[in-house]
Every structure is written in structure tokens, then in C-alpha cells.
N, C-alpha and C positions, 0 to 999 in steps of 0.2 A: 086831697089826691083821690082820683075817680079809682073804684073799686077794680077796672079793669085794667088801670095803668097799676096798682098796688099786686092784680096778680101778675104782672109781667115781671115787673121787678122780683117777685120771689121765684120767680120762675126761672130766670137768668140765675140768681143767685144758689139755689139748690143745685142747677145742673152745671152751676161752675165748681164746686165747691165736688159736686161728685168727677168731676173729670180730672182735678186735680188728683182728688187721693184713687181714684183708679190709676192713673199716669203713675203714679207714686207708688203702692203697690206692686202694679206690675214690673218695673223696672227693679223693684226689689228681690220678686221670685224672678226675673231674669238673673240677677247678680247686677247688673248695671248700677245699681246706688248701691256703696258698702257706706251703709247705718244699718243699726237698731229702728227700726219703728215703732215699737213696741216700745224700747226705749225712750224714743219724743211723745209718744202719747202718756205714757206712764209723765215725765216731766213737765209736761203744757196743758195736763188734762184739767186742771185749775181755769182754765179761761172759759170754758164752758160757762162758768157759775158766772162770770165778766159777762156775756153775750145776755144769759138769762137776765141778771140785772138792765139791764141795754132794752131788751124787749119788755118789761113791765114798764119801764120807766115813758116807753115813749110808744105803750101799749103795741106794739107791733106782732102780730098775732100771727104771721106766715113766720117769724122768726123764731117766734116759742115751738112749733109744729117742728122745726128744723133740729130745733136743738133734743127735742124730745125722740125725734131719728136718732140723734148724734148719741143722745146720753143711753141709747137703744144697741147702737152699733159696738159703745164701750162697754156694756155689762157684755155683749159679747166674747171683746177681745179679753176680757179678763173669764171668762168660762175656757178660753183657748190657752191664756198662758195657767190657768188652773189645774186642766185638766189633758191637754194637749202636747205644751212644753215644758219639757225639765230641764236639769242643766245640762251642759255639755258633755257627755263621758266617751271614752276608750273604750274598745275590748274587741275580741279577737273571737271567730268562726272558724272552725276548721271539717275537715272530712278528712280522715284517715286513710292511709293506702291498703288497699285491697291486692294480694295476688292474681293474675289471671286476668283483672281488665284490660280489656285492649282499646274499647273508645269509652268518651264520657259526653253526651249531649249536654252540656249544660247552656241553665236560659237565666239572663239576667236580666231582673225589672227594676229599676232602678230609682228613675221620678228624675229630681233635681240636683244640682251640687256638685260635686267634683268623683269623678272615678278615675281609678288606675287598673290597667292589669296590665300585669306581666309573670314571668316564669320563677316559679320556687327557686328556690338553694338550697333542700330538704327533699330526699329523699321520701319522709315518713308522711306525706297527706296529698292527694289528690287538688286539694285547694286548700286555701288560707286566706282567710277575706279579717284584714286589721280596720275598723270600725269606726267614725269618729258619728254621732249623733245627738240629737239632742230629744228624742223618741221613747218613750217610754217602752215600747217593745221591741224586742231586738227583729231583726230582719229574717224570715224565713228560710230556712236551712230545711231541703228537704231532698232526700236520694232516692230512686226506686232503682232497681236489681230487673237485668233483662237477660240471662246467658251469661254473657264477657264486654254487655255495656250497660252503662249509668245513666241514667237520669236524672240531671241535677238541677234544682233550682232555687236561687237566692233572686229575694225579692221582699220589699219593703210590704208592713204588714197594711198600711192604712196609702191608699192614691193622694190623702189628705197632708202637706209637709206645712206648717206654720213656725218653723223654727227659723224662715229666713226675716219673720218680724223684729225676731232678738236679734238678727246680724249674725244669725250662726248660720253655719252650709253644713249640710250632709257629706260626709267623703267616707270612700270606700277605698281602702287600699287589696284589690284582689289579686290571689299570686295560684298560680296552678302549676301541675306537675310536668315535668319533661318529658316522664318517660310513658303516657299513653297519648294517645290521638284524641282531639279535642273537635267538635263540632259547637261555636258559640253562635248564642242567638242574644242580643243585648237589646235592649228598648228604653231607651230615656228621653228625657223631657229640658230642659232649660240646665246645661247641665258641661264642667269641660271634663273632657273626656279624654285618656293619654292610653293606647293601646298600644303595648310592645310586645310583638310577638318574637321576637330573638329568643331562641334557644326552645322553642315551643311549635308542638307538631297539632298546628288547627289546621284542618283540611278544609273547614268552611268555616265564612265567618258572617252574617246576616245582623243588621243593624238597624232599626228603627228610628229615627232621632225626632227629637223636634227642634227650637232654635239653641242650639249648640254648638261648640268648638270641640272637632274631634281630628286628633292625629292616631296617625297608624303608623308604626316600624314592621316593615315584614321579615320573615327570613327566607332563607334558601329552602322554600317547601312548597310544596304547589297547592296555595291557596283559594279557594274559590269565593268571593267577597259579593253582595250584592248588598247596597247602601239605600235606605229610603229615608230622604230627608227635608226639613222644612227650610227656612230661610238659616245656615250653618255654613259654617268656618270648616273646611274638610279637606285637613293635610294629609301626604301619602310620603310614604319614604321606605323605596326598594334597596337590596341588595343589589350590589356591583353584578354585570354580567349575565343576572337572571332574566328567565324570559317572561315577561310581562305584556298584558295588553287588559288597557282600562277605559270601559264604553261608557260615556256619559249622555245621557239625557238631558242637555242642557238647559232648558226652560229659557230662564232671565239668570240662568249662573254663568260666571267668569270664570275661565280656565286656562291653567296653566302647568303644562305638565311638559318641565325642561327635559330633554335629551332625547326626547320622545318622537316618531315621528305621525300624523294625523293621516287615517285613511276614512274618511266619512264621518261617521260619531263614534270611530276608535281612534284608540293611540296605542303605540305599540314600541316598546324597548327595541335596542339591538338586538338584543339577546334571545329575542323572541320566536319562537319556532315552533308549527304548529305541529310537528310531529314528537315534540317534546314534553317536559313538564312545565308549568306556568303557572303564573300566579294572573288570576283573571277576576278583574275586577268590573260590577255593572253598578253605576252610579245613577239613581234617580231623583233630582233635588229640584226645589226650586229658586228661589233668588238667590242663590250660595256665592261662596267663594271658593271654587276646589284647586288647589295646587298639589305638585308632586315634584321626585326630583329621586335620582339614583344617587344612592351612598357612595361615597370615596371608601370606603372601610367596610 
């Protein structure tokens, strides 16, 4: 076999072999394949030593180069589950309530995996974020003091997450107080996302996402919403009666926002009045799916 048909052949081969396991990868930090990776490699890392056999034997010399990538790529993944991922634990962040505040800006940076927020049932903390990771450091918690508002922010210590190699997800269960005004600024990554604001007074809500599934529940409050989002799943769901109007940016998104009526690149509840209060949403996405739909309840 001529020298330049022996490079093609490796040539095909390495860049199959990388397209798979990028393919594979990344549909894992989507969520899209639930395995362990980490797992199958930890199990079939033994064939390696098969292949290296395979290439002396029949001297193949672009194959031994490949595999010394590969046995390259594993001390890797084991410096990552060494020193990166631990096991899965619980535990619980809170911030205490303070007399006298009246707003709380908080920003949440999140990454990947599963979030929730919604409204305490406790009086005594400002916020309560219950924690499921598999992270060596916990997530930053940090307040500063301005007058009679806060600044709060929770955010993951490393942009770097390798725990969805083990099959684990990140989830945050966030819960905040009733009784001050909330200004949220949220920014995540590959990630589903359940925001219920019932019973909670966020006068603005700003959102960063990237490809993500995110629902929203609003209340009876006049919200001011402004969504920037990649290719994402982005449900809405108003209160009966309230007056609502949601301007989408459609790109290549699909929209469907029942009860609703269409003036240009808004839509606008019955309820809707502009001399009123309103819950006013700007949506800027690109390939999405955005639906909506008014509460019976």
C-alpha cells in the first residue's frame, strides 16, 4: 500500500473517531444521552491495550500515534475524575433576613443542569439555594449592603463542569423571600430551567440562556422580562385577567402564544392596558420554540 493511500486511510480514521466522541460528549453536556461516560471509559479502557496489540502486529504506525493520543486523552480523564469530580452530595446555602431591605438585586450564574426557583415558606432568609453537586467547592454566596438594597450573587466557582461524564447533573433548588422586591438576573448554559414566580415580587426578570428548556409561571405583579436566547424550549404562563404584552424577535423561532392577540412583533393579552400595570415581556432567541398560554387558576 502506497504511502499516500496509508495517509488517507489514517486520516479518515482519526477524524472519524474524533467526530464520534465530540458527537458523544457533547450531547452528554447537553443532557441528551443519560450515561456515565466516564463510566464506559473507566469499563472498555482495556481495548486500548487490543488495538496497541493490532498495530505491532501488523506494524501499523499511524495506528500506534492514535492510540498514544487516546492513552493521552485517558490520563487526562483520570486527572479530571482525580481531581475535578467527587461524589454526589446535598447541602444547603442560605442568607438570612435582614430588617429594613426593601430590594435585593440578585445574579445567578449558573452553567449547566437543572435549576428551580421559586418563593420560600420561611419567613427567616432572604434566599435558600438546597444544592445537589458533585463539585468540590460549593457555589459562591456572596451579599454586599447598599442603603435598603442587596446585592446578591450565587454562582458556580469553576465555568469548568465534568460531572456530567459520571451521569451526574448539577441542580439547584433556589427559593427566595416574599416579603422584599427582587430584581433577577440569571445566565445559564445547557441547562432545564423551572421559574415560578407565584407568590414573589420580581419587578425585573433578565435572562441569558443558551440551548435550554426554560418555563416561567408569573404572578399578579408587573413584571418586566427581557429573554436572550440560543436555540431553547421557552414556555410562559400568565395569570387569568392580567395585562400582558410579549415582543418576540423571532429569527427562525416558532411561536405560539394562545389567547393572545398579534399586533406586529407583539402579542397582547385581553387584559392588557396600557395605562395600567403589566407584565411585559422582550424575547430575543434564535431557532427556539416559544409558547405561552393564560392560567385557568
Amino acid at each position: 500500500m502506497s504511502l499516500g493511500k496509508k495517509g488517507g486511510i489514517a486520516s479518515i480514521f482519526v477524524g472519524t473517531i474524533l467526530v464520534i466522541v465530540g458527537v458523544v460528549l457533547l450531547l452528554g453536556a447537553l443532557g441528551i444521552l443519560r450515561f456515565s461516560v466516564w463510566q464506559a471509559i473507566k469499563t472498555y479502557w482495556t481495548i486500548v491495550f487490543v488495538l496497541i496489540g493490532i498495530a505491532i502486529i501488523f506494524k501499523i504506525r499511524w495506528l500506534g500515534i492514535v492510540l498514544v493520543v487516546i492513552g493521552i486523552l485517558l490520563i487526562g480523564f483520570f486527572v479530571v475524575e482525580k481531581f475535578q469530580i467527587g461524589k454526589s452530595r446535598e447541602f444547603v446555602q442560605s442568607v438570612p433576613f435582614e430588617a429594613g431591605v426593601k430590594v435585593i438585586e440578585a445574579e445567578i450564574l449558573f452553567g449547566g443542569g437543572e435549576l428551580n426557583v421559586s418563593a420560600l415558606g420561611s419567613d427567616d432568609f432572604f434566599a435558600v439555594n438546597k444544592i445537589r453537586t458533585s463539585e468540590s467547592a460549593e457555589p459562591k454566596l456572596e451579599l454586599s449592603k447598599s442603603g435598603e438594597t442587596r446585592k446578591l450573587e450565587i454562582s458556580r466557582r469553576s465555568d469548568l463542569n465534568f460531572s456530567y461524564l459520571r451521569g451526574l447533573r448539577e441542580k439547584w433548588d433556589l427559593k427566595f423571600s416574599r416579603d422584599v422586591v427582587f430584581s433577577l438576573s440569571m445566565n445559564y448554559g445547557a441547562s432545564d430551567v423551572n421559574v415560578d414566580l407565584r407568590n414573589l415580587k420580581v419587578k425585573e426578570l433578565e435572562i441569558t440562556a443558551g440551548v435550554s428548556s426554560t418555563e416561567i409561571v408569573f404572578d399578579e405583579f408587573p413584571t418586566k422580562v427581557k429573554i436572550l436566547a440560543g436555540a431553547s424550549d421557552i414556555r410562559l404562563k400568565f395569570p387569568k385577567e392580567y395585562g400582558v404584552s410579549v415582543k418576540v424577535n423571532e429569527g427562525a423561532s416558532s411561536v405560539n402564544l394562545n389567547g393572545f392577540r398579534k399586533d406586529g412583533d407583539k402579542y397582547f393579552s385581553d387584559g392588557f392596558d396600557v395605562d395600567s400595570e403589566n407584565i411585559v415581556v422582550v424575547i430575543d432567541a434564535g431557532a427556539s420554540r416559544i409558547s405561552g398560554k393564560i392560567l385557568r387558576d
